[in-house]
PASEBA-1860 file (N, C-alpha, C; in nm, 3 decimals):
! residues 107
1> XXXXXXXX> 3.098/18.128/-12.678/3.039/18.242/-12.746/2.887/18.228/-12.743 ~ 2.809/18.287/-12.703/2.695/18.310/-12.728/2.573/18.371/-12.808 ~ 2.504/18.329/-12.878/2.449/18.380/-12.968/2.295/18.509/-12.965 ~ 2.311/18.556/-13.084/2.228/18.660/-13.090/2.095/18.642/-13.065 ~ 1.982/18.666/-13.038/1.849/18.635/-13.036/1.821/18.582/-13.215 ~ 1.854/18.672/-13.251/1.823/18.654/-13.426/1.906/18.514/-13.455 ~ 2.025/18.452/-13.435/2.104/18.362/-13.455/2.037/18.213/-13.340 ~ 1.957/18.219/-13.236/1.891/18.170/-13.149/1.784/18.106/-13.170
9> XXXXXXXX> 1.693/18.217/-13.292/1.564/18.216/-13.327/1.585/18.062/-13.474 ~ 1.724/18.140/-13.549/1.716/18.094/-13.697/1.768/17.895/-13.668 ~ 1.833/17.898/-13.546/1.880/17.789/-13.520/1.763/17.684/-13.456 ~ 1.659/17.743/-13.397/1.489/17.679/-13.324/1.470/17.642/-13.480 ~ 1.428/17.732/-13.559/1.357/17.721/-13.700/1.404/17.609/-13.783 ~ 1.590/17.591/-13.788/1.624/17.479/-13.866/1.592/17.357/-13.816 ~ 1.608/17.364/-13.666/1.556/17.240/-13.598/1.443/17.200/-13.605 ~ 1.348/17.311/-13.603/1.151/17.285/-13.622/1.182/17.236/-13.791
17> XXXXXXXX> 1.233/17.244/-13.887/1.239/17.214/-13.979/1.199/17.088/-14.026 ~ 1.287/16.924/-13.969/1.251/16.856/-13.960/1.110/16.812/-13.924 ~ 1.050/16.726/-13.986/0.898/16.692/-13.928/0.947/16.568/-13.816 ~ 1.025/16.501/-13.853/1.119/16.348/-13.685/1.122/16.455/-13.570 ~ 1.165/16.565/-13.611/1.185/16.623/-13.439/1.081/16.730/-13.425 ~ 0.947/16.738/-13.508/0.869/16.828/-13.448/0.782/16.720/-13.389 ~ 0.791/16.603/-13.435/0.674/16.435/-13.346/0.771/16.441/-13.257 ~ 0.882/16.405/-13.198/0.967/16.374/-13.093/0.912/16.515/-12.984
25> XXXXXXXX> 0.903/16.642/-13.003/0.904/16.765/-12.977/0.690/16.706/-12.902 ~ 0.645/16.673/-12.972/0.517/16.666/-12.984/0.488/16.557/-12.845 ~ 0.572/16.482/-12.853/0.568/16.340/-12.736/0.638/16.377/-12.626 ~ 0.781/16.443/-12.646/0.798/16.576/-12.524/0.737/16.648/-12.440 ~ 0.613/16.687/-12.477/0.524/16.776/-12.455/0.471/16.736/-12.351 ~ 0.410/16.603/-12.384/0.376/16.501/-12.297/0.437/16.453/-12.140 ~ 0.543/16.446/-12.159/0.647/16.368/-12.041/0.771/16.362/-12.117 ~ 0.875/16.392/-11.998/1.011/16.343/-12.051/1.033/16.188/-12.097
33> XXXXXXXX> 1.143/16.193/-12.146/1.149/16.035/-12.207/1.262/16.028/-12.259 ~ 1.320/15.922/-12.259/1.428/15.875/-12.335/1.485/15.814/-12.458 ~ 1.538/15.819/-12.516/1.545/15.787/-12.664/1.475/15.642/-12.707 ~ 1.515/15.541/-12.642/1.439/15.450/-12.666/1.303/15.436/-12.616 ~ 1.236/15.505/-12.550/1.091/15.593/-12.561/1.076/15.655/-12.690 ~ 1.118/15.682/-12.678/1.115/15.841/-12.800/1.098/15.724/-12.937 ~ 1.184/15.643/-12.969/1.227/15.581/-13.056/1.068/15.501/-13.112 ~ 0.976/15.458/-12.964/0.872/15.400/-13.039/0.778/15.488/-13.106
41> XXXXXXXX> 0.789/15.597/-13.096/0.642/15.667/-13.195/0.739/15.735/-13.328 ~ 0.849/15.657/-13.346/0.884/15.701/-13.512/0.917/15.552/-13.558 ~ 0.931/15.616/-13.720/0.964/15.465/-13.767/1.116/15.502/-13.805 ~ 1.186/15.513/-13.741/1.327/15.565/-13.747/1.489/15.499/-13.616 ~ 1.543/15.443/-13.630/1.607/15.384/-13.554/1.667/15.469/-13.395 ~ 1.689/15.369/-13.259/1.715/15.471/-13.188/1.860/15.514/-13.181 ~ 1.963/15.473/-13.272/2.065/15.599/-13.304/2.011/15.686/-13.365 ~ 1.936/15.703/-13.475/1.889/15.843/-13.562/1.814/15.922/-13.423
49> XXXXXXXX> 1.695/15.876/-13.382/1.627/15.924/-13.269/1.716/16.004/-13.211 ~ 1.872/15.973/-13.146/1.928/16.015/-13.045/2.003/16.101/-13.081 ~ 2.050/16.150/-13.233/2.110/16.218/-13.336/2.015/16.349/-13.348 ~ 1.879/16.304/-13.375/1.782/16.409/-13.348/1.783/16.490/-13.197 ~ 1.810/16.416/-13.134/1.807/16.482/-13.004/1.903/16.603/-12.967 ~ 2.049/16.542/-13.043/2.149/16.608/-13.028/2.151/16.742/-13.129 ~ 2.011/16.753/-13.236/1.999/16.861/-13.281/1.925/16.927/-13.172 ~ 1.803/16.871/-13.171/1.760/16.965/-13.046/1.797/17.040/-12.961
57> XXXXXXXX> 1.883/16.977/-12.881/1.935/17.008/-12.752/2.059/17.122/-12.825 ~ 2.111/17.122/-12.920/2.193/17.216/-12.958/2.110/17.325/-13.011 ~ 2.017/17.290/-13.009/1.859/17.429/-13.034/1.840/17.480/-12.888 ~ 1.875/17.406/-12.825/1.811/17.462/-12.676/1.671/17.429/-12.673 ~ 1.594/17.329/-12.747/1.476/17.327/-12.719/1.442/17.202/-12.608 ~ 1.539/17.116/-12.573/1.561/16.992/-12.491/1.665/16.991/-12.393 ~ 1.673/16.966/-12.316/1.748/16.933/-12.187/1.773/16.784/-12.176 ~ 1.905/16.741/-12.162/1.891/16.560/-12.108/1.955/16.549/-11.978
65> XXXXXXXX> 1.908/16.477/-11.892/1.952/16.476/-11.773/1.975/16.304/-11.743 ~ 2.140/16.286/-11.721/2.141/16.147/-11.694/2.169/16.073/-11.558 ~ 2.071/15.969/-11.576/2.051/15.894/-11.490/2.056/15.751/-11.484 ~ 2.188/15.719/-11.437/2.244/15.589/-11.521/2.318/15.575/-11.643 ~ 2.287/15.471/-11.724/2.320/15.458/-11.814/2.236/15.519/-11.933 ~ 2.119/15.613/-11.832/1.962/15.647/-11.976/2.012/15.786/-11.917 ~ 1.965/15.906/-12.039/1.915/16.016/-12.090/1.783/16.017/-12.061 ~ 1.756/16.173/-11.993/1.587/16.163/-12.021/1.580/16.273/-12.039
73> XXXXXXXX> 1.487/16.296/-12.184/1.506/16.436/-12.238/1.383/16.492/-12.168 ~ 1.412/16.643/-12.177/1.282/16.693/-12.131/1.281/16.882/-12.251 ~ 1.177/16.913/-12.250/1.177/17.035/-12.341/1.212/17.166/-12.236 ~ 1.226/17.290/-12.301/1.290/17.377/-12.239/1.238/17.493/-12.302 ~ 1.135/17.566/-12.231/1.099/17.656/-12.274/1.125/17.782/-12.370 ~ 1.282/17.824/-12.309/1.322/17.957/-12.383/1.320/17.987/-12.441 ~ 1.412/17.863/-12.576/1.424/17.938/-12.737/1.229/17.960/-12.780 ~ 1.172/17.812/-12.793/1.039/17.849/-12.837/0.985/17.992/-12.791
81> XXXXXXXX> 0.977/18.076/-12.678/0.967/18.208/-12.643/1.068/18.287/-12.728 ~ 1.178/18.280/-12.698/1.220/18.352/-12.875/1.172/18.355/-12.953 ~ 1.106/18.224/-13.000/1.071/18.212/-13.171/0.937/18.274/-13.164 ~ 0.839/18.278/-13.040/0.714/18.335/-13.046/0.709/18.497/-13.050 ~ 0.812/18.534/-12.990/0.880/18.676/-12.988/0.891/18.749/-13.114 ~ 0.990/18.630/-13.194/1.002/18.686/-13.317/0.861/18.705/-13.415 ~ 0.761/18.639/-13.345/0.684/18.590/-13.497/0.557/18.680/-13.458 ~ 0.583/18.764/-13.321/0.464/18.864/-13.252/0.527/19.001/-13.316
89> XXXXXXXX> 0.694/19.009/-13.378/0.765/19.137/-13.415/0.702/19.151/-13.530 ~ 0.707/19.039/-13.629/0.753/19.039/-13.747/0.591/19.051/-13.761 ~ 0.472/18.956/-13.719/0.301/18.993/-13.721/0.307/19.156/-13.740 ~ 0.330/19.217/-13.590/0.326/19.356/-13.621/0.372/19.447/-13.691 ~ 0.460/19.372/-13.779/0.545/19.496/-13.897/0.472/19.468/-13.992 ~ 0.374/19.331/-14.000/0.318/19.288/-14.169/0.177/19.386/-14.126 ~ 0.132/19.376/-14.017/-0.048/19.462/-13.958/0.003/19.581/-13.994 ~ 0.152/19.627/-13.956/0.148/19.798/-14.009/0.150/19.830/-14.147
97> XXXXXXXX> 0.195/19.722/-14.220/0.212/19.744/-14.389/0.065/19.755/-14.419 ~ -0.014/19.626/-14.419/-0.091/19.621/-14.449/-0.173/19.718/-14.418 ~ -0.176/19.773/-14.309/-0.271/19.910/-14.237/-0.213/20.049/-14.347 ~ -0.122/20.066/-14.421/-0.059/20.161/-14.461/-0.109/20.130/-14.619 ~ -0.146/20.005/-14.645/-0.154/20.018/-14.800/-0.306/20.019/-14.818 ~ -0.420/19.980/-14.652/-0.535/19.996/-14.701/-0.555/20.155/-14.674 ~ -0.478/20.213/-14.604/-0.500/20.336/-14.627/-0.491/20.433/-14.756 ~ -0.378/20.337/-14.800/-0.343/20.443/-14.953/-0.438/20.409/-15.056
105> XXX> -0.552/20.318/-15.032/-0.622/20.219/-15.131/-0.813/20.279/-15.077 ~ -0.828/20.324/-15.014/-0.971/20.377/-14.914/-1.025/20.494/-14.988 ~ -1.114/20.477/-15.014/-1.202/20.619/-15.086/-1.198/20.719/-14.999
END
């Protein structure tokens, strides 16, 4: 089953939620890497690390591709373009309010 843009967007957001997977997300950015990569810039073990991942990647914001016995995550553009989508809709519905109440408010 596949999900809605709106159900797409709210599922990026719970994942950005965490501050562990917006630093993991942050070192991503950088180069792919693997959990025990990943694992040295938190102070968090690399099962939790790899638990985080498995939120991610169920966000669609990570890809792992294996090679061997290692994972190497890498980020994935799409959902974040959703979520920027949403937040360029929702800007322009708050610029029209606001444009509508300095109008009702203007000498």
């Amino acid at each position: 089953m596949s999900r809605s843009k709106d159900q797409r967007v709210d599922v990026v957001f719970q994942a950005l939620a965490d501050p562990t997977r917006r630093t993991l997300l942050r070192h991503l950015s950088e180069r792919p890497a693997t959990v025990t990569e990943l694992s040295t810039h938190v102070s968090i073990t690399r099962q939790a690390v790899a638990k985080h991942m498995v939120a991610l990647q169920e966000a669609g914001l990570v890809e792992g591709e294996r090679s061997g016995r290692e994972v190497r995550y890498r980020l994935t553009p799409g959902p974040m373009m959703d979520v920027a989508g949403w937040m360029v809709d929702v800007g322009a519905a708050w610029d029209r309010r606001l444009e509508t109440l300095r109008n009702r408010f203007r000498p």
